[in-house]
N, C-alpha and C positions, 0 to 999 in steps of 0.2 A: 033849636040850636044843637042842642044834643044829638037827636038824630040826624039830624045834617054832616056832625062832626063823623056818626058810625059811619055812613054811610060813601063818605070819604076814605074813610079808612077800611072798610070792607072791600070800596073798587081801588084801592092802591093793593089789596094783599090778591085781592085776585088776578093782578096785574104783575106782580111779584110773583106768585104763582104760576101762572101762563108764562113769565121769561122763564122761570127754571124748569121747568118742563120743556119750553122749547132748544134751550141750553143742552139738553140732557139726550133729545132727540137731535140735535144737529152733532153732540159728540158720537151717538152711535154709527149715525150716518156715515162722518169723518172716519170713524175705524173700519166701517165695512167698506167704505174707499183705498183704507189702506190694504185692507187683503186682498181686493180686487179690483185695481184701480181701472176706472171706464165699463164696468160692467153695471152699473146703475145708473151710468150716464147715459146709455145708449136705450134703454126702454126694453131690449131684446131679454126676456124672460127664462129662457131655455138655450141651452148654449147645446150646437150641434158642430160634431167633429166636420171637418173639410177633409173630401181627396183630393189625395193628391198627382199631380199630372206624371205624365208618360216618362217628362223629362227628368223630373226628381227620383221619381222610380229606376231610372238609368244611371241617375249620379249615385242613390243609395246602393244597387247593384256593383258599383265600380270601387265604390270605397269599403266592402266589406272583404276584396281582398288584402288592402290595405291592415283595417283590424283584426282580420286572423294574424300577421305577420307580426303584428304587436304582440306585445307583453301582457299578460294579465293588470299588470301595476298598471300598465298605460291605459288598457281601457277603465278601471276602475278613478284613476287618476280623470279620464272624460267622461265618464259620467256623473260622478261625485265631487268632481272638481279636486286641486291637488291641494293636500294640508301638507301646513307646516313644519317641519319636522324638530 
């Protein structure tokens, strides 16, 4: 009777056990979701930059006379985005 009873209560604590461990690994999961969301989802291990085509290298080329013509404020404003003053 007695040991029937541990034995009960030994497989509920390791059962209690095993959910908070796996509680603790589905939180981390969750957060490294949030810094990189779909990069765990996809299996892809190693992340490799892309080039870029003839035509974007044509559009970048086109639009850096535009930013020289700009202000300092205004490129810092695009790349840092604009704060509130």
């Amino acid at each position: 009777m007695l040991l029937a009873h541990l034995q009960t209560q030994r497989a509920a604590a390791e059962t209690a056990v095993a959910d908070w461990e796996g509680g603790i690994a589905e939180r981390e999961l969750m957060e490294k979701r949030r810094v990189a969301p779909g990069y765990l989802d996809t299996g892809i291990q190693i992340l490799e930059p892309t080039r870029k085509s003839q035509a974007s290298l044509m559009d970048e080329a086109s639009g850096e006379g535009k930013a020289k013509n700009s202000g300092v404020g205004d490129e810092l404003d695009r790349v840092f985005g604009k704060m509130g003053v």
